[in-house]
N, C-alpha and C positions, 0 to 999 in steps of 0.2 A: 504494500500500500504506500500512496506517493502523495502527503498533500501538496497539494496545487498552489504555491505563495505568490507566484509573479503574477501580476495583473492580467486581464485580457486584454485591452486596450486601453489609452490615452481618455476616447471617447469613455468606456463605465469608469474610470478612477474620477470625471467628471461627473457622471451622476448620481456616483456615491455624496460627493459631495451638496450635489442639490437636494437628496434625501437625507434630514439628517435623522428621522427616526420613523417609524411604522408598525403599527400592528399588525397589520395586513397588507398582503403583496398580491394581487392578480398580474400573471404574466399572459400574453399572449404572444406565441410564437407566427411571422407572417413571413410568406415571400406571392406577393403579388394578390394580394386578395384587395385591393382596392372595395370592388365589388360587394364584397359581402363585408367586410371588417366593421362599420360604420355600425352595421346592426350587434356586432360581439360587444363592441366597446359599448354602446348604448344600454344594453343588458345587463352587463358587468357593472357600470355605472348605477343601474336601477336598482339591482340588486344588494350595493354597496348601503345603498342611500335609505333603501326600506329595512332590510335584517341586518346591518351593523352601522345604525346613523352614528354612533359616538366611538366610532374606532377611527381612528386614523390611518386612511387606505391609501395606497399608489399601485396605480395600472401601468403596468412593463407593458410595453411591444417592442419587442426581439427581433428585428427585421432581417433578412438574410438578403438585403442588395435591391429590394424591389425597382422595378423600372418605370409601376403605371402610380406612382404617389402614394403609395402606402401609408409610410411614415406621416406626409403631410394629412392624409383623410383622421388619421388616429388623431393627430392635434388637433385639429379643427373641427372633430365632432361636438357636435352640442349637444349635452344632457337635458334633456325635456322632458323628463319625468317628478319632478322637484312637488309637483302641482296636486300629484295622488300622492304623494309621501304623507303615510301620519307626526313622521317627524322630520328634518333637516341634520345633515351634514354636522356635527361638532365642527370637524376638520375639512376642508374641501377634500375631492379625492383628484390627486395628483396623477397626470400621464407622464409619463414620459417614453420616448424611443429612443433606440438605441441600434444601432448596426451591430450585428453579432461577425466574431472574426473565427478562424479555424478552418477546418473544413466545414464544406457547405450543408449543413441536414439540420434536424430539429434539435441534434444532440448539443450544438453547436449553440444555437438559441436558449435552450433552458438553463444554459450553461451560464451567459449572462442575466441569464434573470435570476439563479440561485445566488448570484454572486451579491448582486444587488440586494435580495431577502435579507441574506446572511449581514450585509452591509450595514441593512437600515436596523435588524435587531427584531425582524418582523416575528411575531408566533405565529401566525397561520399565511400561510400561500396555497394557489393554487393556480393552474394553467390551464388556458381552453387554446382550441384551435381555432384558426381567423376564419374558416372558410365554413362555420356553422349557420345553417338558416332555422334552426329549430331552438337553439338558445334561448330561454327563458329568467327575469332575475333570480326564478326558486335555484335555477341551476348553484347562482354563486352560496346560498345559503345549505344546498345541499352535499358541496364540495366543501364549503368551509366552516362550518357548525361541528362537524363530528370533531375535526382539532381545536377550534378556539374554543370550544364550552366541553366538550366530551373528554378531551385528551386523547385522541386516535393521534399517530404520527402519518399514516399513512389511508388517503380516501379512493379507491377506484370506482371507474364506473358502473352505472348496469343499466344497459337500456333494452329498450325493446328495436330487436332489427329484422328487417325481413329474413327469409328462409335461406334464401341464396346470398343474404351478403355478411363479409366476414368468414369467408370460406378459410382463411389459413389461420386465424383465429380457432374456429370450432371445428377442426381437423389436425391439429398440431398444437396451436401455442397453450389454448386453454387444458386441453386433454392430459395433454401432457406437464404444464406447470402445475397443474391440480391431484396426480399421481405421483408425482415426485415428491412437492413439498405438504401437501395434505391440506390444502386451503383453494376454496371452490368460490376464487377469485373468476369470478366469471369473461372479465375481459383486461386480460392483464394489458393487453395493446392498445384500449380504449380512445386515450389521447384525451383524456381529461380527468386530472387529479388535483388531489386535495394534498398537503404534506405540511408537514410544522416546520419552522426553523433550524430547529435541530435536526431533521433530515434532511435539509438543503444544506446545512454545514458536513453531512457528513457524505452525500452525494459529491459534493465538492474534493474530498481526500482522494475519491479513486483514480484512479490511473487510466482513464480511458478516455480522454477528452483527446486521441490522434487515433481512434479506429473507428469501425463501421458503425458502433454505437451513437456514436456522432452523427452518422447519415441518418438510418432510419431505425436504431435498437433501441434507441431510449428507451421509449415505452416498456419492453418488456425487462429489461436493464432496469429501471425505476421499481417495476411493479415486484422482480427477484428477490432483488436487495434488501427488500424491505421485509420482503417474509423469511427469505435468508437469515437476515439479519433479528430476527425474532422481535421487529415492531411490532406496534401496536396496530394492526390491520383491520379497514372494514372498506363498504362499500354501500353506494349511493344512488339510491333509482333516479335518473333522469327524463324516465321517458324514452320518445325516440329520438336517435338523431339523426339528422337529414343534413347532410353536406352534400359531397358529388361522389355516389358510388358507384362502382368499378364490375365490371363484365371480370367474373372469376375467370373465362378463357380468354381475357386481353392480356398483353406484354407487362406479368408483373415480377420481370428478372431480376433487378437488381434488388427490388424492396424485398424479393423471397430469399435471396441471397442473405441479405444482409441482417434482416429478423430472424431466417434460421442459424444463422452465424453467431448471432448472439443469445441464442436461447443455449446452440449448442457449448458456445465460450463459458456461458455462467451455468450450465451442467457439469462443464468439470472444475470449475473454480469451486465448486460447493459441490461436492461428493459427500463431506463429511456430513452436511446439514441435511442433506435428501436420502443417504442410504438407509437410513432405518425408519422410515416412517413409511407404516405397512397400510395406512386406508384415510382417508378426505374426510374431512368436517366442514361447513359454514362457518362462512364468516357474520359477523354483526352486519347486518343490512338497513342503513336509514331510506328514510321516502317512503311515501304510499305508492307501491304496483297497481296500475289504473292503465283499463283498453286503451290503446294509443295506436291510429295508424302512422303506416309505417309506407316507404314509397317501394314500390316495387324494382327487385333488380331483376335485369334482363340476361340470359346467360346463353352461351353458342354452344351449346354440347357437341354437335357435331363436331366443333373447332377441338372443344376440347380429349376429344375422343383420335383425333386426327393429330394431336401434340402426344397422346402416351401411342399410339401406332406407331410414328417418327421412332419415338424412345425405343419400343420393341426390337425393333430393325437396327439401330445404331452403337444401342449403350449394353449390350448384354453384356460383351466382353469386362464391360467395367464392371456392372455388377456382381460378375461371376468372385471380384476379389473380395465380394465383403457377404454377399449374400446366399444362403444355400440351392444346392440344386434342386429341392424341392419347390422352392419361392420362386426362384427363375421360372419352370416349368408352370406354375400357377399362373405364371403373368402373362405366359403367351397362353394359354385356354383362356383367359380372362380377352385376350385381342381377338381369339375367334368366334365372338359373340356376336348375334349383327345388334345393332344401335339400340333399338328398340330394348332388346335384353341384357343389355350391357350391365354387367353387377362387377366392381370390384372392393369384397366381402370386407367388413371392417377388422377380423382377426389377421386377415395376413397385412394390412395395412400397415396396422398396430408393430406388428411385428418385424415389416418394415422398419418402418420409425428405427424402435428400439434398436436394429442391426445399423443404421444409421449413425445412431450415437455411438456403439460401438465402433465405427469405421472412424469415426470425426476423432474416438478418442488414442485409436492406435497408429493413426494417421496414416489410414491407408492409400488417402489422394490430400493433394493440397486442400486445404478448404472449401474456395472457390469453384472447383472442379468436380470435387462429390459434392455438394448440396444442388452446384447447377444439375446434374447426373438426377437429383429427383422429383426435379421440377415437373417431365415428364409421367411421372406416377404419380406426382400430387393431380396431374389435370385427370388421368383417369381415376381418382381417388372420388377427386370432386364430378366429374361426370357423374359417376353413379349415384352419390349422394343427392344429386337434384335430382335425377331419374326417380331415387327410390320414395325422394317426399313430391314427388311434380302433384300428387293429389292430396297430399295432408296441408293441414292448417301450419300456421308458424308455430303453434303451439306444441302439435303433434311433431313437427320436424324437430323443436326443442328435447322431447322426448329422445327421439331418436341419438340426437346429438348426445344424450345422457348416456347412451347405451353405449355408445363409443368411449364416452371418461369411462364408467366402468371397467370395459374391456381392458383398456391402457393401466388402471390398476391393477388386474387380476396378472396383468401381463408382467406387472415390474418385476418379477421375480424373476424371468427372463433377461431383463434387463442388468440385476443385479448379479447374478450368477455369473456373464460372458464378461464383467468388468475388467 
C-alpha cells in the first residue's frame, strides 16, 4: 500500500483552498454531458436544500477535458427550487469544477473529488453520474442519510432495471462478488454511491490511480474494498435509472476488459478475505421498493450469437490451455443449436468463470489476451439468457438471475480447490 502525498494538480491545491471546510461533498464525474448535467446539478442542489438545509455542502464536477461547455453549464446553472423548500440553505451550497488529470476514465475523476472530500474534512460524500435523466433530490438523501445520520461508511445502489440491461453486471460482477465475499450487494458497478470521509481518505492510500481502474474499474474497485475491507456496508433503493443504455451485443471491448481486469486484480489481492466465506447474507437496505418503469433495452441476439460462433472457430486453441476437454466439447454442441434453441446452461458458465480466474491467477495469457478470449462466451452466455427470459416479466428474469448467484456459490468450492 502506497499513500498518495503529491498533489494532482496546481488546479485542486487551488480549490482546496477555496473550500475551507464541508460537511458534505456531492461529486459528479462528467466528460461531455452538457446535455443532460444541468438536470444532475439541479437535483443534487434540491436535494441539498430540502434533506440537509443546515449542513454545509459543495458540489464537485470532475470534468475529464469536455469540448461542448460542461464545466461552464455546471457554473451557470440556477437552482430554482428554493420556493418549495420548507427551509433555506444555512450555508449556500458551493460548485465548483475542476479538470481531473491522469489517465482519462472515471477512476481519474473520483480521484479529484476524494481529494477535495478528504481536503475540506467532509463526513458524508457521494457521486452520481452526469448523464442521469431519472435523478430525483430523494436520490441525494438516499445516498447520503445512511452515512451522515446512520454511520454506514459505505452506500451502493439498487435500482430497478430492465431485463436485458446490465448484462455483465448480472452475469459476472454481481454473481460472483456476492459468492466470494458473502454480501448480496446487488450492483457493485452501479455508478452511484454514498461513502464517508474516512473512506475517501483511505481510497486515496491505494496504489492504483496509473491502471485500468482509472478507466472504467472504479466502480467495482470502490464497491470491493469496502467489503474487503470489513466496512460498514449497505445499500439504497433508487428507483430506476434511465441514462443511455447499451445493446448487450454492441462493441463493449474495452469496458469488459477492463471491469473484468479489475474484479479479476482484486480477487487475488484479497484471497485471504474471500477464501472462507462459504454462503451470502443481505445487506441493510434503505428506501421504499415501489413499481417503477423502466425503459426498454433492445438487444441483437442474432449478432450476439454470430460473436461466440466467431469464438468457436478461432479461440479453441487458446482455450484448450486453461479449460477442460469436457467444457471445450460442451461449447461446440452448444454452436450447433439453431437460434431459436440456443441455450448456453448456467452450470458450465459458472464454471467457466471460475476456470477463468484460475487462468488470470496462474497467468496463463497476458491479461489482456485471456479476458479479451471470453468476450466471445460472455455474448453467447448473454444470448441465451435473453432467449430464456424473452417471455418473463423483469421480475421473473430477477428470479432467474438469483438462480445463477446460487449456482456461483454452490460452485466456489471449485473454485477454491484449483487455487
Amino acid at each position: 500500500m502506497r499513500v498518495t502525498s503529491e498533489p494532482l494538480s496546481e488546479n485542486i491545491e487551488q480549490r482546496k483552498a477555496e473550500i475551507s471546510s464541508a460537511d458534505i461533498v456531492v461529486g459528479i464525474a462528467s466528460f461531455n454531458n452538457a446535455r443532460t448535467i444541468s438536470h444532475v446539478v439541479n437535483a443534487v442542489d434540491a436535494g441539498l436544500g430540502k434533506y440537509f438545509p443546515n449542513e454545509k455542502a459543495v458540489i464537485i464536477n470532475s470534468d475529464g477535458g469536455s469540448t461542448d461547455k460542461t464545466p461552464d453549464v455546471v457554473l451557470n446553472t440556477k437552482a430554482d427550487h428554493k420556493a418549495i423548500f420548507l427551509s433555506h440553505h444555512l450555508y449556500p451550497v458551493n460548485r465548483v469544477t475542476t479538470p481531473y488529470h491522469g489517465i482519462p476514465g472515471k477512476g481519474s475523476a473520483f480521484r479529484a473529488i476524494f481529494e477535495l472530500a478528504v481536503s475540506a474534512g467532509a463526513k458524508a460524500c457521494c457521486v452520481v453520474d452526469a448523464d442521469l435523466r431519472s435523478i430525483t433530490p430523494e436520490w441525494i438523501e438516499l445516498l447520503l442519510t445512511p452515512v451522515y445520520k446512520e454511520g454506514f461508511d459505505f452506500v451502493a445502489p439498487l435500482y430497478s432495471r430492465h431485463k436485458y440491461d446490465g448484462t455483465i453486471t448480472n452475469s459476472i460482477i454481481y454473481p460472483a462478488t456476492r459468492a466470494l465475499y458473502g454480501k448480496r450487494i446487488r450492483q457493485p458497478i452501479g455508478g452511484e454511491f454514498g461513502f464517508s470521509g474516512n473512506m475517501a481518505k483511505f481510497y486515496l492510500t491505494q496504489d492504483v490511480w496509473d491502471s485500468d481502474i482509472a478507466r472504467f474499474g472504479i466502480d467495482i474497485w470502490m464497491t470491493t474494498e469496502a467489503i474487503a475491507g470489513k466496512y460498514n456496508i449497505c445499500q439504497s433503493y433508487l428507483g430506476a435509472k434511465i441514462h443511455d443504455p447499451k445493446d448487450p451485443g454492441s462493441d463493449l471491448r474495452d469496458m469488459f476488459v477492463q471491469v473484468i481486469g479489475s474484479l479479476f486484480s482484486l480477487t487475488e489481492k484479497h484471497y485471504r478475505e474471500w477464501k472462507g466465506i462459504t454462503h451470502s447474507s443481505d445487506v441493510p437496505t434503505f428506501g421504499f421498493k415501489y413499481s417503477v418503469g423502466v425503459v426498454p433495452v433492445k438487444v441483437n441476439i442474432e449478432r450476439m450469437i454470430k460473436h461466440y460462433l466467431v469464438g468457436i472457430e478461432n479461440l479453441q486453441d487458446v482455450w484448450a490451455g486453461f479449460l477442460d476437454r469436457e467444457i471445450i466439447s460442451s461449447l461446440k454442441k452448444i454452436s450447433a443449436q439453431p437460434q431459436a434453441d440456443f441455450r448456453f446452461p448456467k452450470e458450465i458458465w459458472i464454471r467457466i468463470i471460475y476456470d477463468y480466474f484460475h487462468a488470470f491467477h496462474n497467468k496463463k495469457l497476458s491479461p489482456d489476451h485471456l479476458i479479451k478470449s471470453l468476450i466471445p462466451l460472455y455474448y453467447g452466455r448473454t444470448a441465451s439468457f435473453c432467449l430464456e427470459v424473452a417471455e418473463k416479466t423483469d421480475d421473473e428474469a430477477e428470479e432467474e438471475i438469483e438462480k445463477v448467484c446460487v449456482e456461483y456459490e454452490e460452485q466456489k468450492n471449485y473454485l477454491l480447490s484449483h487455487w
